[in-house]
C-alpha positions in Angstrom: 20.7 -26.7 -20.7 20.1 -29.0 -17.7 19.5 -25.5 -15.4 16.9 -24.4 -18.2 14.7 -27.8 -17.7 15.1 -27.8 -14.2 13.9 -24.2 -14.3 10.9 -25.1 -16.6 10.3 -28.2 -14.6 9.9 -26.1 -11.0 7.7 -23.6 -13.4 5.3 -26.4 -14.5 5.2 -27.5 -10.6 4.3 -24.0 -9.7 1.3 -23.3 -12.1 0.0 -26.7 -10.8 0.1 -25.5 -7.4 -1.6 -22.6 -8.7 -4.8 -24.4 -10.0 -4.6 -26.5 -7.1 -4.7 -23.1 -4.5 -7.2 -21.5 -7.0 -9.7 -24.8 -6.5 -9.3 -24.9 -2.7 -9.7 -21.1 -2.5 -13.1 -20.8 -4.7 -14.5 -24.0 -2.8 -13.6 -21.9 0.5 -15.4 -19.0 -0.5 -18.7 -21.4 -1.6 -18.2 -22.9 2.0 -18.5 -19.5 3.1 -21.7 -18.9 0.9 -23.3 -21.8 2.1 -22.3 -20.6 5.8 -24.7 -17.2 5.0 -27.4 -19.2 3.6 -27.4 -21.2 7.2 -27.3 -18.1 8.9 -29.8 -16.3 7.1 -32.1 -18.7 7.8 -32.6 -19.6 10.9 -34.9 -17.6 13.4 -31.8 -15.8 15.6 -30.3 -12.4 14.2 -27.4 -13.6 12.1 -23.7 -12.8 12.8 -21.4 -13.3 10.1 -18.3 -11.9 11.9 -17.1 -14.0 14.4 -13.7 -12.4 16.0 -13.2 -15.6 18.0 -13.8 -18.2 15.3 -11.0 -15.9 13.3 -8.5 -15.7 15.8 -8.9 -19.9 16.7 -8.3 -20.0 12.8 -5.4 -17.6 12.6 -3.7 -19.3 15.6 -4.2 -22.9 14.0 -2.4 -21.8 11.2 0.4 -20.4 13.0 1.0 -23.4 14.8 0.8 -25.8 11.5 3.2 -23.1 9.6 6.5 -25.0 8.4 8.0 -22.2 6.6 10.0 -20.8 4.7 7.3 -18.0 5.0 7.6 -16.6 8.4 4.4 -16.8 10.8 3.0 -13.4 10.0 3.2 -13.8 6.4 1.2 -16.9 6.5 -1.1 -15.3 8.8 -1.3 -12.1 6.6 -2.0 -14.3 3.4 -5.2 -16.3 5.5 -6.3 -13.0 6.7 -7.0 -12.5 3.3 -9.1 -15.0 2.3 -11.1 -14.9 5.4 -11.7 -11.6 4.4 -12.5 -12.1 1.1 -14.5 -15.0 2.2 -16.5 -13.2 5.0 -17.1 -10.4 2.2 -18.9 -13.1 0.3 -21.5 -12.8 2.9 -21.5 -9.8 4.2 -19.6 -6.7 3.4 -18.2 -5.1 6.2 -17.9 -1.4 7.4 -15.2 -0.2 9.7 -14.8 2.9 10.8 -11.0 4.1 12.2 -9.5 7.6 13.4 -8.5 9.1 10.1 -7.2 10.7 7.9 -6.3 7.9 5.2 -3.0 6.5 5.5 -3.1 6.6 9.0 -1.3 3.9 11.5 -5.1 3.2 12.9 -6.1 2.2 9.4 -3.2 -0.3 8.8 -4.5 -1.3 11.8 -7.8 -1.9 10.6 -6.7 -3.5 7.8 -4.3 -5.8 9.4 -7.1 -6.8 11.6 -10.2 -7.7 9.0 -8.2 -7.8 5.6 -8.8 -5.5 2.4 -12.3 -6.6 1.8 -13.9 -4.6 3.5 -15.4 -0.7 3.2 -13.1 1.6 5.3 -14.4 4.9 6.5 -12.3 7.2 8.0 -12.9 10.2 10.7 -11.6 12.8 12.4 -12.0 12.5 16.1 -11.8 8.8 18.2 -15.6 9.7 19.5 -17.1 10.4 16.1 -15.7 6.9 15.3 -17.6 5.6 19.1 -20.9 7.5 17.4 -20.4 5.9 13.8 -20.5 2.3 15.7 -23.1 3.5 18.3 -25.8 4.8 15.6 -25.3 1.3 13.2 -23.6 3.2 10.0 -20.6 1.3 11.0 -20.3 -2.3 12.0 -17.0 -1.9 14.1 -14.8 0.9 14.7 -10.8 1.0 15.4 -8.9 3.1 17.6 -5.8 3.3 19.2 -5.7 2.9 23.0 -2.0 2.8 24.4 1.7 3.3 22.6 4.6 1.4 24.3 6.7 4.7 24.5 4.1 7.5 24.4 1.8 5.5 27.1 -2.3 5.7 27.1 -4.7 7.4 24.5 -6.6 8.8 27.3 -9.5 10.3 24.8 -10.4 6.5 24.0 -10.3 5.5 27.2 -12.6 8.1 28.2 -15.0 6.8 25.7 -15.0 3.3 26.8 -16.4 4.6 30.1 -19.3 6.6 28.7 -20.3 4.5 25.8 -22.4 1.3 25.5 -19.8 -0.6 22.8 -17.6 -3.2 23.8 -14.1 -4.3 22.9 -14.0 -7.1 20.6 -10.5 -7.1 19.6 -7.5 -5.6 19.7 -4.6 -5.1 17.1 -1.1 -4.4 17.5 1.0 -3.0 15.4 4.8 -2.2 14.9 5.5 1.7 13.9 7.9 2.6 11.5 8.5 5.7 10.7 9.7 6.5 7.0 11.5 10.0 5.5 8.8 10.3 2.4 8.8 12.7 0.0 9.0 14.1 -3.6 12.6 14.4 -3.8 15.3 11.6 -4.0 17.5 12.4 -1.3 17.9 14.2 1.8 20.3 16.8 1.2 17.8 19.5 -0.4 15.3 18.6 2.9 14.8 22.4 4.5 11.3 21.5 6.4 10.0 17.9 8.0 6.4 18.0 8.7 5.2 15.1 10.9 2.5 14.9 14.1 4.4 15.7 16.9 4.7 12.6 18.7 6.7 11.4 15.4 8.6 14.2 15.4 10.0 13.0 19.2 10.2 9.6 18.4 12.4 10.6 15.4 14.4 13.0 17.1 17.7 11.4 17.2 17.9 10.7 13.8 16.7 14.0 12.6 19.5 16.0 14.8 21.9 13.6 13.5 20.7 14.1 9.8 18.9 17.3 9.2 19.3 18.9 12.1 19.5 22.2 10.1 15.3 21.2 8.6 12.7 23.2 10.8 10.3 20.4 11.9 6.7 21.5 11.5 3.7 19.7 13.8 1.0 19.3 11.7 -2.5 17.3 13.1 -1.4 13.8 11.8 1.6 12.0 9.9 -0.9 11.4 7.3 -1.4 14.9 6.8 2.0 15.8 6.9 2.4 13.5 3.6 -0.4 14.9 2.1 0.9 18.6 2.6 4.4 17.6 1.0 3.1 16.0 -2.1 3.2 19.0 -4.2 6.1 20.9 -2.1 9.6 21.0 -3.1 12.4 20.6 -0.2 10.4 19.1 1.8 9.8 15.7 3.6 6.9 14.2 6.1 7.4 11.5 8.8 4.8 8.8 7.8 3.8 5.4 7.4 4.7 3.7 4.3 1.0 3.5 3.0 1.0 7.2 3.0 3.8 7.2 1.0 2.2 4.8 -1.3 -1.1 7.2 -1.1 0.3 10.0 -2.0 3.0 8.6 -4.4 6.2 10.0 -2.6 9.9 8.3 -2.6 11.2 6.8 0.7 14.2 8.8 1.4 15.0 7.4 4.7 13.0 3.9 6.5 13.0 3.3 10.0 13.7 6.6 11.2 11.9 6.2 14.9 14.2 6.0 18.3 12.9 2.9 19.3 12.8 0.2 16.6 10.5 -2.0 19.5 7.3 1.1 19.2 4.2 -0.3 19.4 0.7 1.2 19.0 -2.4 -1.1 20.6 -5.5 -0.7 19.1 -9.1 -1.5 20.2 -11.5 -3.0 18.1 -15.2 -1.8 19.0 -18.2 -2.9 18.4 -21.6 -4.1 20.0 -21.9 -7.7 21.2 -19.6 -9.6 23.2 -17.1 -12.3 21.9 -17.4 -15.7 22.5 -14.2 -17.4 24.6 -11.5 -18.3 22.3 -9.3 -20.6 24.4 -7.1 -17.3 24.3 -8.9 -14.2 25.8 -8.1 -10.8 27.6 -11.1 -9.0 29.5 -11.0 -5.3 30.1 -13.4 -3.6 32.7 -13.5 -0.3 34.4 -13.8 0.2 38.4 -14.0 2.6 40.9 -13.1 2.4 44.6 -14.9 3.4 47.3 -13.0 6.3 49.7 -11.9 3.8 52.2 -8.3 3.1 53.1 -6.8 -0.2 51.4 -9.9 0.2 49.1 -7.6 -0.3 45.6 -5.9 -3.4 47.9 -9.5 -5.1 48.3 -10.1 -4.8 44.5 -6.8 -5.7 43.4 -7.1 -8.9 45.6 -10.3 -10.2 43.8 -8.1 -11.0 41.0 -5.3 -12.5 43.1 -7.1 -14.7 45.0 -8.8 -16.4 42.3 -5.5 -16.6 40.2 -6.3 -14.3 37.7 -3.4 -12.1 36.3 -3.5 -8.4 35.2 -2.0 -7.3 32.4 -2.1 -3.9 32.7 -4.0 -0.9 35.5 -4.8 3.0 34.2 -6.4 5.2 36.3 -8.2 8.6 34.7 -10.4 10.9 36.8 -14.2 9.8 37.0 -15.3 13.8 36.5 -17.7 13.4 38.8 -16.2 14.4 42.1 -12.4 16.4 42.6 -10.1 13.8 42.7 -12.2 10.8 42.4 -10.7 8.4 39.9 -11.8 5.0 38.2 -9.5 2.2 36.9 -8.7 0.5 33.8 -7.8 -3.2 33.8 -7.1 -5.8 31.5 -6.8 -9.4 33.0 -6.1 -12.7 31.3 -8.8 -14.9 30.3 -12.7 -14.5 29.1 -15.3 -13.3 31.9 -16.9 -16.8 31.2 -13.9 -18.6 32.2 -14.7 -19.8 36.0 -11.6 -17.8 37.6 -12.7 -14.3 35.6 -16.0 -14.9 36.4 -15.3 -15.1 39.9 -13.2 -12.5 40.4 -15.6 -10.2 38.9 -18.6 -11.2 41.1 -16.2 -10.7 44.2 -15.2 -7.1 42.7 -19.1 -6.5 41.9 -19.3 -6.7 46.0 -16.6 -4.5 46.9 -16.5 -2.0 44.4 -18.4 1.1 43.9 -18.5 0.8 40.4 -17.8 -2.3 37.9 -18.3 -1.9 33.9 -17.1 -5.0 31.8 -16.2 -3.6 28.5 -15.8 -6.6 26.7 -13.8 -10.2 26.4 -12.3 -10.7 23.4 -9.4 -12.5 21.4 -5.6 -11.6 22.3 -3.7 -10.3 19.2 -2.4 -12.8 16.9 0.8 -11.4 15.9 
């Protein structure tokens, strides 16, 4: 009896807490209203996504999480109700490298919430164009894998396009055994992209090493083209599954548990400084000897550190190459700024392609 009223009692504290959290949320979301009415009034364009203000937010809440619910729960559940918020006053469209159920639209979604319109496309420069000609307001794409290395497409388009990075996203890959069936032993055929089907090879010699593995143009796909196939299973994320209403015969099938995809947010205008930036820029040397040293040392010298260096061929002279770099801190920040002015001078070429908020979580 006594477990019963202490049950009821914790039940009656919980649906208080509820009206409580249903209060604060609504007066959030009028806060939010009141925000757009603000910005839709005075005489500058208005910008009602603010990447920085988001992240400051996200990172506040992270720091005054107690538990039990881990950090990226908490921040999952706020990401939320910024997003519903920022809906509120202005709908959103994002653009991502399809097809739906794709790890690039988790992305997206981890990044601005469910509330807003997703759109998805084929190719990573149809998703540049979609963002370039305003039909879009930002567009996601991945831009480097911890195993697989560099999406060298995307950063191909960074050079040639007038968008800027405004945020990035990254995002733990899991790979899942979906599919109609309930277990493994009737499996003849495994459809995945390729690059899943390599980072699942270990467990797929150990398990159905007798399945022929067919490469098909995405994961997504693959669970798409076993949804109404017998014997047959795709490697895919678990939203695909969920899309395309298949069990989960196997979870967390990948060689590395640690793979990581990065992802670029894109959009038009620059972000604001944070108080916890990256800046990415492109470079090119001229052909002098200890040219790459000279540009290099910019960032040295004025304490700045790189986080990571890519080169990819220029294509406009045989073996002429630009750089990649992504350095620690927002190009307003005195030591970025003067690094950049230094490179500006040496360099042949210098192309800042945005500051922008480090990934929270």
């Amino acid at each position: 009896m006594n477990d019963k009223k202490n049950l009821e009692s914790l039940r009656v504290e919980i649906d208080a807490l509820d009206k409580q959290l249903i209060e604060l949320i609504s007066q959030r979301a009028q806060l939010a209203q009141q925000v757009a009415d603000v910005k839709n009034a005075s005489a500058e364009p208005a910008r009602f996504y603010r990447p920085e203000r988001e992240a400051q937010i996200l990172r506040k809440v992270i720091e005054e999480n107690q538990g039990p619910l881990s950090e990226e729960e908490m921040a999952r559940l706020f990401r939320e109700i910024m997003s519903a918020c920022l809906a509120l006053e202005q709908p959103l469209d994002i653009a991502y490298l399809g097809p739906e159920g794709t790890f690039t639209q988790s992305a997206a979604l981890k990044h601005f919430g469910h509330s807003v319109n997703t759109s998805a496309f084929g190719s990573i420069d149809q998703v540049f164009r979609e963002v370039e000609s305003g039909a879009s307001d930002y567009g996601v794409v991945p831009v480097e894998n911890s195993i697989e290395g560099v999406v060298n497409h995307t950063l191909d388009m960074l050079n040639h396009s007038s968008l800027m990075i405004i945020g990035e996203v990254e995002l733990r890959i899991h790979h899942h055994l979906l599919s109609k069936e309930t277990d493994t032993e009737s499996i003849m055929t495994v459809y995945a992209h390729q690059q899943a089907l390599a980072q699942c090879r270990a467990w797929l010699d150990t398990n159905l090493s007798k399945a022929e593995r067919i490469s098909v143009s995405s994961n997504a796909e693959a669970a798409r083209i076993v949804s109404d196939k017998d014997q047959v299973a795709a490697i895919a994320s678990e939203s695909a599954g969920e899309l395309y209403q298949l069990n989960i015969l196997e979870s967390n099938i990948e060689n590395h548990p640690d793979n990581t995809t990065r992802f670029l947010v894109i959009g038009k205008e620059m972000c604001r400084p944070c108080g916890n930036d990256k800046t990415s820029l492109i470079f090119s040397t001229p052909n002098k000897p200890g040219a790459l040293h000279k540009m290099l040392s910019c960032f040295a010298d004025n304490g700045v550190s790189m986080t990571r260096i890519e080169s990819r061929p220029s294509r406009k002279e045989m073996w002429d190459y630009v750089f990649f770099v992504d350095v620690e801190g927002h190009a307003e920040d005195e030591p970025v700024k003067q690094a950049l002015h230094e490179l500006q001078t040496h360099a042949a070429m210098v192309k800042l392609l945005g500051s922008y908020p480090r990934a929270v979580l």
